[in-house]
C-alpha positions in Angstrom: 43.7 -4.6 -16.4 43.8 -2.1 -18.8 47.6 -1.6 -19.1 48.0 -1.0 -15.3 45.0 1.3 -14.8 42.8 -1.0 -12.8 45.3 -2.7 -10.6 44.8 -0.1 -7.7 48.6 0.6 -7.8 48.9 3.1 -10.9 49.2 6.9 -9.3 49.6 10.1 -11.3 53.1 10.0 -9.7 54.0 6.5 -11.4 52.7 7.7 -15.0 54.8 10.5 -14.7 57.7 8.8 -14.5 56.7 6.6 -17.4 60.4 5.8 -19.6 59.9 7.8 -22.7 59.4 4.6 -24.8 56.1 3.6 -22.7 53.5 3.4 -25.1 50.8 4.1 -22.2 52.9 7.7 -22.0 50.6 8.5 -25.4 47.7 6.7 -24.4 44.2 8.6 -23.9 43.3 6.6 -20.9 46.8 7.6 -19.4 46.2 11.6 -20.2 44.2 14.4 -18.7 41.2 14.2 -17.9 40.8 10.7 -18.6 43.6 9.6 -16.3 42.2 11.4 -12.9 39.0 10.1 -13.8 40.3 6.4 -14.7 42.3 6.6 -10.6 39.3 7.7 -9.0 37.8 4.7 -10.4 40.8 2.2 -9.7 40.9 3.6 -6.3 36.9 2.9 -5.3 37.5 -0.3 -6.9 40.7 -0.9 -4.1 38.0 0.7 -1.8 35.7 -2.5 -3.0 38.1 -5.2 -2.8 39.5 -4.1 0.7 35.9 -5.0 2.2 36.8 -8.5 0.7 40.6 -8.5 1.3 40.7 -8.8 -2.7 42.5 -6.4 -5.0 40.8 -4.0 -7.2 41.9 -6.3 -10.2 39.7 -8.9 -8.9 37.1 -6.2 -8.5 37.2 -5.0 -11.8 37.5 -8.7 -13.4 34.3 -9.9 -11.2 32.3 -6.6 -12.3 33.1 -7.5 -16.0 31.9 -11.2 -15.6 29.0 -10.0 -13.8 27.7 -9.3 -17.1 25.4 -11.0 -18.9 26.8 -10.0 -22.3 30.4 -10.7 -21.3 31.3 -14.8 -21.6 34.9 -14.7 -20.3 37.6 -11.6 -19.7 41.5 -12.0 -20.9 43.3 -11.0 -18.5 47.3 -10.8 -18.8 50.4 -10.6 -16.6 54.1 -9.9 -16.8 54.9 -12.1 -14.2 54.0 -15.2 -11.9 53.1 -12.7 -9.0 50.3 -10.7 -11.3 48.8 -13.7 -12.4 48.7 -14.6 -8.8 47.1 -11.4 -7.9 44.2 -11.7 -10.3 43.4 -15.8 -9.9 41.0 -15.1 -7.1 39.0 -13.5 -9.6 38.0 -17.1 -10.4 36.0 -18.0 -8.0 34.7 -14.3 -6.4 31.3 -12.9 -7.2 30.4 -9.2 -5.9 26.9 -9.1 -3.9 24.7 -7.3 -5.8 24.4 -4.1 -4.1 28.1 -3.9 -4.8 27.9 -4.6 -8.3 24.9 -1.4 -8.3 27.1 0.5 -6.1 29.8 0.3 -9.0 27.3 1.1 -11.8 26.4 4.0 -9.0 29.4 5.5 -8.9 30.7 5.2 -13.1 27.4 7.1 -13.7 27.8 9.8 -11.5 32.1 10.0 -13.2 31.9 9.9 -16.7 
């Protein structure tokens, strides 16, 4: 979930209030530009997963194992709830005009 990043709940707002012994306060991915860029594309994932009643998680973990190359994603949690959040990920598959409308929209936001 990428340290927070792609579970649909990380705002500019939240980072900034990072304690100063978060390691993700240092982290490229959590820093300008990359981090408006990296929200936009948590929040189209929440977008995604809304249509389906899914959270972005479970948008970004079916994308990845829509992939031919990819065989399996780890995916971690700090507590029973997160785990919870993602299991549907399981068993969901995005329709492919989804999964082109995600490829779509990453091109067009480097």
């Amino acid at each position: 979930m990428h340290s927070g990043l792609l579970t649909g709940a990380m705002t500019k707002e939240r980072v900034a209030a990072f304690p100063p012994d978060d390691f993700r306060r240092n982290a490229k991915n959590y820093q300008e530009p990359l981090l408006s860029r990296n929200l936009a594309i948590a929040n189209f994932l929440k977008e995604i997963g809304a249509r389906h009643g899914v959270s972005a998680g479970v948008i970004a973990i079916s994308w990845t194992l829509a992939n031919p190359a990819i065989t399996a994603a780890i995916v971690g949690g700090r507590s029973p709830e997160q785990v919870e959040g993602t299991f549907p990920a399981a068993t969901f598959h995005l329709p492919a005009a989804e999964l082109q409308e995600i490829q779509t929209f990453l091109e067009a936001n480097p």
